[in-house]
C-alpha positions as CSV (number, residue, x, y, z in Angstrom):
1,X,17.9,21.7,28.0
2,X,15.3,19.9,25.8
3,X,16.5,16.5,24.3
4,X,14.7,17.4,21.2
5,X,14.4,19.7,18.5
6,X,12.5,23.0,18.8
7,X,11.2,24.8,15.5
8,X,12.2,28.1,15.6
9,X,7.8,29.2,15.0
10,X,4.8,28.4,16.4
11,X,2.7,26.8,13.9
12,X,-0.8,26.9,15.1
13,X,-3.1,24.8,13.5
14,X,-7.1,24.8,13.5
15,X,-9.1,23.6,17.1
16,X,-10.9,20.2,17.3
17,X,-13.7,21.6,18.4
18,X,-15.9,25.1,17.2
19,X,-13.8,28.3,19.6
20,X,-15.7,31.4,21.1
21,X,-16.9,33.8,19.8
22,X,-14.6,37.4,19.7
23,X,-17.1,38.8,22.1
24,X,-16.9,35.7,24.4
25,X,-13.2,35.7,24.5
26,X,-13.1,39.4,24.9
27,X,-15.3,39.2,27.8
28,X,-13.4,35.9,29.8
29,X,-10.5,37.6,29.0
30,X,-10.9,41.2,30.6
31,X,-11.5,39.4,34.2
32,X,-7.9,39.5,34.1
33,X,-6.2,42.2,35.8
34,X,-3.1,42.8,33.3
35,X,0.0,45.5,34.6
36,X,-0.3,48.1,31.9
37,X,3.1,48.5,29.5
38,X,4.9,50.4,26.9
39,X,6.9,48.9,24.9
40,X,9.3,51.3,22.7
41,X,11.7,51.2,20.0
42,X,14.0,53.5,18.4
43,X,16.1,53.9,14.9
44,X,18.0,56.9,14.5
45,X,15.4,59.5,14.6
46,X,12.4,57.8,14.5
47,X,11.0,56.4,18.3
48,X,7.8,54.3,18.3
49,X,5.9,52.9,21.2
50,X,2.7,50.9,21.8
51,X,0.8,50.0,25.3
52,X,0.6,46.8,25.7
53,X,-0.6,44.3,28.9
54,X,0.6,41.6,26.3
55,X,4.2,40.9,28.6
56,X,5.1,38.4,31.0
57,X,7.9,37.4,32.6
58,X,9.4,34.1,31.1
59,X,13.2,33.4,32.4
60,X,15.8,34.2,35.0
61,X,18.8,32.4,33.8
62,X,18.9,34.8,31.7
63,X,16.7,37.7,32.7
64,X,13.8,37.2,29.7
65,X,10.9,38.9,29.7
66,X,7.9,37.8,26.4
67,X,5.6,40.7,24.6
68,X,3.6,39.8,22.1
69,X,3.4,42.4,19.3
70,X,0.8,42.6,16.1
71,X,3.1,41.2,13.2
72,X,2.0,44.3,10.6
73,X,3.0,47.3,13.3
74,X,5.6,49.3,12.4
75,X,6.8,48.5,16.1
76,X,7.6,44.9,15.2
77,X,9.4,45.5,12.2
78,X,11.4,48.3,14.6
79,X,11.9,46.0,17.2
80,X,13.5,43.3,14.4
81,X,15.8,45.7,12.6
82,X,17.1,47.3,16.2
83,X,17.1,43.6,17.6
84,X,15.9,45.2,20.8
85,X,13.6,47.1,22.4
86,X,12.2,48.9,25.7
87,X,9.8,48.3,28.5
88,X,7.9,50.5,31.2
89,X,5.7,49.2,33.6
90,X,3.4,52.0,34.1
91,X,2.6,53.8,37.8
92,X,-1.2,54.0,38.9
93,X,-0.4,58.1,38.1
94,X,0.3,57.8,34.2
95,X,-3.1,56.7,32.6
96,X,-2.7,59.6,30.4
97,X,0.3,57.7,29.0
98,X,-1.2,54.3,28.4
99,X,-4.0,56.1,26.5
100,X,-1.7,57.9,24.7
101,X,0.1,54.9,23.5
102,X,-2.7,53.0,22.9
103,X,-3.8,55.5,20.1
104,X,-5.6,58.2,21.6
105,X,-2.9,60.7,20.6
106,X,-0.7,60.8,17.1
107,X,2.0,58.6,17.2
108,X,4.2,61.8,16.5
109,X,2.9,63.1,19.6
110,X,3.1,60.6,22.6
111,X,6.2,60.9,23.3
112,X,5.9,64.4,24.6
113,X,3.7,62.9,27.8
114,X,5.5,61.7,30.7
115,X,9.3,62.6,31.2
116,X,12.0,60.9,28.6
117,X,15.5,59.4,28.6
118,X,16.9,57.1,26.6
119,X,19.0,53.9,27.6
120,X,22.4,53.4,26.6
121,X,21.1,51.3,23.2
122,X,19.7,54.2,22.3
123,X,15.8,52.4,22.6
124,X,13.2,55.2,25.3
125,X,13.3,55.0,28.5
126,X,10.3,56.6,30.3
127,X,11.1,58.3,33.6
128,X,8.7,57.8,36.7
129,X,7.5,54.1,35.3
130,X,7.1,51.3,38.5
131,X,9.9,49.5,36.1
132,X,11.9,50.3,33.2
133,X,13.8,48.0,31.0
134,X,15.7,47.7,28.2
135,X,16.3,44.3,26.6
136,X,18.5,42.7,23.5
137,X,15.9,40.4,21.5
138,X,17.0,36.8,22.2
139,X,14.4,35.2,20.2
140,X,11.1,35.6,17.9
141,X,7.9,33.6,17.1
142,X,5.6,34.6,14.5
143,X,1.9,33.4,15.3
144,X,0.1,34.3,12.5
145,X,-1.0,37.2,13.6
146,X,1.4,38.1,15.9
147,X,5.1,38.0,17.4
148,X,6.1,36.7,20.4
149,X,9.5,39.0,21.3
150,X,11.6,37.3,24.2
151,X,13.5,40.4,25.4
152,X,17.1,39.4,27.9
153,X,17.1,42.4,29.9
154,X,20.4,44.6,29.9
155,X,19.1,47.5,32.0
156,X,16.7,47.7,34.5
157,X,15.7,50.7,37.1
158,X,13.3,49.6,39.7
159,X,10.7,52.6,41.8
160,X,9.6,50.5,44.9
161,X,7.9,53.3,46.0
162,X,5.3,53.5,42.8
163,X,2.5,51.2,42.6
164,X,1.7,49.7,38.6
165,X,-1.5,50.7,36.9
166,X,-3.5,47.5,36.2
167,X,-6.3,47.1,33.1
168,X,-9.0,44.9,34.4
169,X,-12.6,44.9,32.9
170,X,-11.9,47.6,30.4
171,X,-10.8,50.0,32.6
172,X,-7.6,51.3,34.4
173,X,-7.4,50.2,38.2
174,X,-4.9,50.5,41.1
175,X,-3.4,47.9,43.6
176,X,-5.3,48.5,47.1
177,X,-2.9,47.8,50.2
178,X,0.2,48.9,48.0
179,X,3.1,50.9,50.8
């Protein structure tokens, strides 16, 4: 444990020196291959989901995982009145799904893609994924423009036998050499 206080958001305040430009920074940062997500919500009737390569892995004592989520989606504010939230890592075989997530289809619509359950919170839980999970929100940080989510994860079903679809240089891609 820190010996010190730690403020409870991330203030960020203005570089030293002049940044990259969008393009720039959209450019350096495609070279990174990203495992493809959905995160999901749900509040009584309404479900809501978003793809997202935003998500990393940040504790095991407890389980945590970290998404990042825009600060003005209806997902956030889902997420914070639920205090929880869902995860799917996506299989090489369900592009159709990260594209539907990602806006290609009507947000009343994407949930009839891919096979459904639901965990027992209540929050989706997409069938088929290389790794489902459901998490209780342990912590937030606002960024400005963002919110960092640290998810503890409750519920977790694993498919070994699935390899994840990545996103790398603006376009979906497979693991090569995956049994």
């Amino acid at each position: 444990m820190a010996d010190f206080e730690l403020p409870d958001t991330m203030k960020l305040h203005p570089p030293r020196r002049p940044v990259v430009s969008n393009v720039e920074f959209r450019a350096a940062m495609s070279a990174m291959a990203s495992t493809v997500s959905l995160v999901t919500a749900r509040r009584g009737e309404e479900r809501i989901g978003r793809t997202v390569t935003s998500m990393l892995s940040l504790s095991i004592n407890p389980p945590t995982i970290l998404i990042s989520i825009d600060i003005m989606s209806r997902l956030a504010d889902l997420i914070t009145k639920t205090g929880g939230f869902s995860l799917a890592m996506l299989a090489d075989d369900q592009a159709d799904i990260a594209d539907a997530f990602a806006g290609q289809v009507a947000p009343e619509d994407r949930f009839n893609l891919g096979s459904w359950s639901q965990w027992p919170s209540g929050h989706p839980m997409l069938l088929g994924a290389v790794t489902a999970l459901d998490c209780d929100m342990i912590g937030s940080i606002e960024t400005g423009t963002h919110v960092l989510f640290a998810g503890a994860i409750i519920e977790a079903e694993t498919t070994t036998s699935r390899a994840p679809l990545l996103w790398q240089r603006h376009q979906y891609r497979g693991v090569s050499g995956v049994d």
